[in-house]
VEXVODO-402467 format. One record per residue: residue in one letter; residue number from 1; x, y, z of N, C-alpha, C, O in turn. Coordinates in steps of 0.02 Angstrom, whole numbers, plus 32768, in hexadecimal, padded with zeros to 4 digits. Layout:
<pts>
(pt A, NUM, (X, Y, Z), (X, Y, Z), (X, Y, Z), (X, Y, Z)),
...
</pts>
This chain:
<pts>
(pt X, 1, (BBBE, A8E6, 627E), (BBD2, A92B, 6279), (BC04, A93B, 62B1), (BBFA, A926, 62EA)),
(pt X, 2, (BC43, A966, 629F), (BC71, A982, 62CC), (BC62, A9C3, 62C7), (BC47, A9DB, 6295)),
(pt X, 3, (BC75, A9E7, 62FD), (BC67, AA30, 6302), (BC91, AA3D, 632E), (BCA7, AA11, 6352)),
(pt X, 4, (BCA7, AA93, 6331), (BCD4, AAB2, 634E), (BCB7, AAA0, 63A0), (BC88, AA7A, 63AC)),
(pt X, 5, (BCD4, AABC, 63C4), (BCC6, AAC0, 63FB), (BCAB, AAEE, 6401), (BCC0, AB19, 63DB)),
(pt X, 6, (BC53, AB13, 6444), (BC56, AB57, 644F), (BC9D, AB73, 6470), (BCB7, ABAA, 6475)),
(pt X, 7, (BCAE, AB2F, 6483), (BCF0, AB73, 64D6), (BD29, AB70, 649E), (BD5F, AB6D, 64BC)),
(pt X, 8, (BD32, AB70, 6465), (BD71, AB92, 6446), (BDA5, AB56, 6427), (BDD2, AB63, 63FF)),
(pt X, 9, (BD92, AB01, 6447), (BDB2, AAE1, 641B), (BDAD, AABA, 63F3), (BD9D, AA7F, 63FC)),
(pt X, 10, (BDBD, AADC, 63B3), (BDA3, AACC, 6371), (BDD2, AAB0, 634D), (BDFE, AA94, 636E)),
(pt X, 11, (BDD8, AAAF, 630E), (BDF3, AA6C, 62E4), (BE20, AAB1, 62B8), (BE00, AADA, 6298)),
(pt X, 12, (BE65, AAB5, 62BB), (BE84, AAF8, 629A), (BEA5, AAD9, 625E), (BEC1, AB00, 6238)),
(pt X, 13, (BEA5, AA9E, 6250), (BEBE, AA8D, 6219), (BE62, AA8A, 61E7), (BE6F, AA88, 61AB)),
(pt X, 14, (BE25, AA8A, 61F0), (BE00, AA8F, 61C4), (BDF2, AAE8, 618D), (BDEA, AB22, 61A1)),
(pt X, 15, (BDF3, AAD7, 6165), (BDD2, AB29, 6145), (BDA5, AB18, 6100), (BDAB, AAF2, 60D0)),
(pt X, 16, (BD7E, AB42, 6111), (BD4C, AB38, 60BF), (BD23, AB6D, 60C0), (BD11, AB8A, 60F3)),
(pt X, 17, (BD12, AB7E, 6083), (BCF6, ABB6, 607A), (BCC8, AB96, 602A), (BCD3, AB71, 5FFA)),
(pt X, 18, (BC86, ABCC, 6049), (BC41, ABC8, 5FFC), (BC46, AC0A, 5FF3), (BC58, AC33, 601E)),
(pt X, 19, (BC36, AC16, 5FBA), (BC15, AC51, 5F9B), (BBE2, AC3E, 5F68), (BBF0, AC18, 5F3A)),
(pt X, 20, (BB96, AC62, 5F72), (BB70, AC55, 5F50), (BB5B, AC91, 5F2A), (BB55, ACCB, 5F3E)),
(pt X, 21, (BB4E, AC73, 5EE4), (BB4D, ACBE, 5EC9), (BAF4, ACC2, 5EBD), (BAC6, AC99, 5EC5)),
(pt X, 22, (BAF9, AD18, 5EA0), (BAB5, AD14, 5EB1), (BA84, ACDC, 5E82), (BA54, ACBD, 5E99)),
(pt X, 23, (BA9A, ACD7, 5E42), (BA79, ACA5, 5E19), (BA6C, AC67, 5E3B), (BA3D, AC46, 5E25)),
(pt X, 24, (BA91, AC4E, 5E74), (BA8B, AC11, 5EA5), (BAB1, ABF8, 5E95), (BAA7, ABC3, 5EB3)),
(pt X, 25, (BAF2, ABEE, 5E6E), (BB2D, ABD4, 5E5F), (BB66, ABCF, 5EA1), (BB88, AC00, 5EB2)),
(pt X, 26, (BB6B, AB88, 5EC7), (BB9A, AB91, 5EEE), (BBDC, AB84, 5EEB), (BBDD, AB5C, 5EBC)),
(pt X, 27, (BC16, AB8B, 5EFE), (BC66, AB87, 5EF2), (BC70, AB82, 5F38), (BC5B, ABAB, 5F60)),
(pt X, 28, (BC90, AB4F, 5F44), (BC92, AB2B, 5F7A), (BCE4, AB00, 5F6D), (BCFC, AADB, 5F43)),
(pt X, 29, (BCF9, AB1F, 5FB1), (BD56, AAE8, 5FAF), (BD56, AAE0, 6010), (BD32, AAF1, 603E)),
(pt X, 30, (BD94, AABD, 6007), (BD9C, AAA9, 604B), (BD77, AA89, 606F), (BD57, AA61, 604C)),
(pt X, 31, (BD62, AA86, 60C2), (BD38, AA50, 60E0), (BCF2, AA95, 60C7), (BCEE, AABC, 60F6)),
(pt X, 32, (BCD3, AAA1, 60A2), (BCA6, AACE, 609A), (BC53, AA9C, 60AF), (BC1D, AAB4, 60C1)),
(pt X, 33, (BC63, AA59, 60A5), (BC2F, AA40, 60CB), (BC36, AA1F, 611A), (BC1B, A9EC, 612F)),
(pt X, 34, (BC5F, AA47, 6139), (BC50, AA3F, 618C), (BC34, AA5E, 61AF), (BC3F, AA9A, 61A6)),
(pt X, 35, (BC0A, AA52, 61DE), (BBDF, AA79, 6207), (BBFA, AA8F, 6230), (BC2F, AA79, 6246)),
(pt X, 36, (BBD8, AAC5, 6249), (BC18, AADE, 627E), (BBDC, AB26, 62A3), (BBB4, AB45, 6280)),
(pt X, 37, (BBE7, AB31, 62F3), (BBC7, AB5C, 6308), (BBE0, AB9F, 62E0), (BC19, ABA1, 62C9)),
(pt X, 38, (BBAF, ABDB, 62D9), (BBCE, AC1B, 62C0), (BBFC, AC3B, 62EE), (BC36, AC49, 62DE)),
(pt X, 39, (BBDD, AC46, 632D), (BC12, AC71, 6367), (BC15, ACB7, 633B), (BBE9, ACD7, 631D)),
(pt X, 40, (BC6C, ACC4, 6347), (BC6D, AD07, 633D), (BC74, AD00, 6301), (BCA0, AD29, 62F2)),
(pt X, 41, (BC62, ACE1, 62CD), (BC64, ACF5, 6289), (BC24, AD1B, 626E), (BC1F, AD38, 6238)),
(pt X, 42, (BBF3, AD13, 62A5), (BBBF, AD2B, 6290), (BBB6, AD8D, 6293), (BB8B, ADB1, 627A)),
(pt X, 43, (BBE3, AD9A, 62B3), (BBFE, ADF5, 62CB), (BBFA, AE08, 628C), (BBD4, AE36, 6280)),
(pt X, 44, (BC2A, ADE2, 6245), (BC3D, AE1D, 6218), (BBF6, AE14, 61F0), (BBE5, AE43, 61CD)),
(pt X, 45, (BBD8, ADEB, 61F2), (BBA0, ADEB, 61C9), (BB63, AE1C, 61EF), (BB34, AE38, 61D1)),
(pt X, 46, (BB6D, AE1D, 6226), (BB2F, AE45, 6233), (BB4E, AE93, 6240), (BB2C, AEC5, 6232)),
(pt X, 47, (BB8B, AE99, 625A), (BB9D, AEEA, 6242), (BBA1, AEF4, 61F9), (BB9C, AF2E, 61E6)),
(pt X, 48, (BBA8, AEC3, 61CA), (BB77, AEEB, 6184), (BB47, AED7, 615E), (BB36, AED1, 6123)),
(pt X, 49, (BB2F, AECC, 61A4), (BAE1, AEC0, 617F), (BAC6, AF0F, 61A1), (BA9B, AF30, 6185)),
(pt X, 50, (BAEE, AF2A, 61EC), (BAD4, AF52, 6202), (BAE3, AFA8, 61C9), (BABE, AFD6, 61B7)),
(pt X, 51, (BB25, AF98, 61C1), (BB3D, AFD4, 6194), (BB13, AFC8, 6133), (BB0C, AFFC, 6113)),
(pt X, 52, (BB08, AFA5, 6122), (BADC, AF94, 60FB), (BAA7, AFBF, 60F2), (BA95, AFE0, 60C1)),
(pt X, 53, (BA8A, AFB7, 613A), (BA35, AFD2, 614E), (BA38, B006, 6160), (BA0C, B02D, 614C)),
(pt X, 54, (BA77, B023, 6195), (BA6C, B053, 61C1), (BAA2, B082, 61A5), (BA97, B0BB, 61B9)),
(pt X, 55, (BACF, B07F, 6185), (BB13, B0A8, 6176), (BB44, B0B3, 6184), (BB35, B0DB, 61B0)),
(pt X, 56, (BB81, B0B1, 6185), (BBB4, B0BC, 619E), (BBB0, B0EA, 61D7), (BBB4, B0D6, 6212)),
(pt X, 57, (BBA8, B124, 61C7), (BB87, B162, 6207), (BB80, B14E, 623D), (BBA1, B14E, 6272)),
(pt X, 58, (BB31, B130, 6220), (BAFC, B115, 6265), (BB2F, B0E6, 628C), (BB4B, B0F8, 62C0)),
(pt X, 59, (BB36, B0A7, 626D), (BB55, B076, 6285), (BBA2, B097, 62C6), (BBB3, B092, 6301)),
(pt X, 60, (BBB4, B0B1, 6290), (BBF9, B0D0, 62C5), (BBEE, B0FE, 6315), (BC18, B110, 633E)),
(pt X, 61, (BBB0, B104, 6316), (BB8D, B13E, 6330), (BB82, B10B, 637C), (BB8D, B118, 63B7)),
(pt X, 62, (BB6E, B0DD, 6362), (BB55, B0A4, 6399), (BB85, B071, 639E), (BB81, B04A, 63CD)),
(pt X, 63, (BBB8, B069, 636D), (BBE4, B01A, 63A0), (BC35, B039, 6371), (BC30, B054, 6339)),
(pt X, 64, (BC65, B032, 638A), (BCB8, B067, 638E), (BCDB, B032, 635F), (BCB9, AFFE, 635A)),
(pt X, 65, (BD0E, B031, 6340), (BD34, AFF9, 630D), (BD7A, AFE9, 633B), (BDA2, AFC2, 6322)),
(pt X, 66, (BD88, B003, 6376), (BDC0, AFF1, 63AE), (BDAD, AFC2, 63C9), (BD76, AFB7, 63E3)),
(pt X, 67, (BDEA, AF97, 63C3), (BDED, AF49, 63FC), (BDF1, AF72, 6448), (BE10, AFA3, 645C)),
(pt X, 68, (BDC6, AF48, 6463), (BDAC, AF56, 64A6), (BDF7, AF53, 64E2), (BE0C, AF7A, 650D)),
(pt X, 69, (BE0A, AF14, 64C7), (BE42, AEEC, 64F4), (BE0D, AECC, 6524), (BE21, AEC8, 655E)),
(pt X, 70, (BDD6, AEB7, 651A), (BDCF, AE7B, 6541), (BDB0, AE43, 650C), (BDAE, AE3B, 64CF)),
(pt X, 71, (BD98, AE20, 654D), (BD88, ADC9, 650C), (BD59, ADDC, 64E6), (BD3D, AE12, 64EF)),
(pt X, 72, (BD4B, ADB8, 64BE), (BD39, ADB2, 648F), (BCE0, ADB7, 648A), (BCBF, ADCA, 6459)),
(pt X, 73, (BCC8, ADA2, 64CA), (BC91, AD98, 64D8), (BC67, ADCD, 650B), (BC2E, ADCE, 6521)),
(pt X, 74, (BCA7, ADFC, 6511), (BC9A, AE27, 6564), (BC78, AE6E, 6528), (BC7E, AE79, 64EC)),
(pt X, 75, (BC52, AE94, 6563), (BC2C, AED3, 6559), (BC52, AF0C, 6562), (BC3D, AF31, 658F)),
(pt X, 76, (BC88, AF22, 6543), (BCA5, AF51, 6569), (BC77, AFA0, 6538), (BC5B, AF96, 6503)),
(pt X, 77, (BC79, AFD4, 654F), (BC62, B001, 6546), (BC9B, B043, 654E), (BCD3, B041, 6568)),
(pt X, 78, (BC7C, B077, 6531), (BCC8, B0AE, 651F), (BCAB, B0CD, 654E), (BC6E, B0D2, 6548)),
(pt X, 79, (BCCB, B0E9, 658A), (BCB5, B115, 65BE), (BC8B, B15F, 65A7), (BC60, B17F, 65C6)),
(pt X, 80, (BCA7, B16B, 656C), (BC97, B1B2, 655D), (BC49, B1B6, 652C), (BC1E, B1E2, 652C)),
(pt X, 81, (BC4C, B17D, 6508), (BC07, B168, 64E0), (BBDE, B146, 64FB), (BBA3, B157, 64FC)),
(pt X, 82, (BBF1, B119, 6511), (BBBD, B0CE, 6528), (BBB2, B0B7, 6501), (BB82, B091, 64FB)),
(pt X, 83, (BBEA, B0CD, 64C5), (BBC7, B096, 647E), (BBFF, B053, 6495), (BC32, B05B, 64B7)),
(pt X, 84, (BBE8, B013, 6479), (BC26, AFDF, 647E), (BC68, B006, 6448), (BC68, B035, 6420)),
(pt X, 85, (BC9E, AFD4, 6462), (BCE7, AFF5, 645C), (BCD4, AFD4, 6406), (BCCB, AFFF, 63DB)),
(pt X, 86, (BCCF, AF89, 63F1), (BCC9, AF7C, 63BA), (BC95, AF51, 63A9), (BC6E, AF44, 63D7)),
(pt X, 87, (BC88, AF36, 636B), (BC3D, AF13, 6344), (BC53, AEE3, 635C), (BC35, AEAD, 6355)),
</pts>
């Protein structure tokens, strides 16, 4: 098994993508069987898993849709909310 790197260097010529439908039917192209850490791919799935559950409202209420301008990994917070700048 090859895998991305955690510190960022990863393989930019690989791409693949599954979709499974709900019947269990999968469609699968590209390297779609490489393993690979989630990292930040895992953000858009859990901001809608959160807006899903909680609502657009709620959700917006507690974390802002503005890029922070810092990395990727940093905590920045909106001075005026204390909500984070983005999901």
């Amino acid at each position: 098994m090859v895998a991305a790197s955690e510190h960022g260097c990863g393989f930019p010529d690989w791409f693949g993508i599954c979709i499974v439908t709900t019947d269990g039917y999968a469609y699968a192209v590209g390297e779609a069987d490489r393993q690979f850490t989630l990292q930040s791919i895992s953000k858009p799935a859990v901001y809608a898993a959160a807006l899903a559950d909680r609502g657009r409202e709620a959700v917006l209420r507690k974390v802002g849709v503005e890029p922070s301008g810092e990395a990727f990994n940093s905590i920045s917070l909106d001075p005026q909310t204390g909500a984070p700048f983005n999901p």
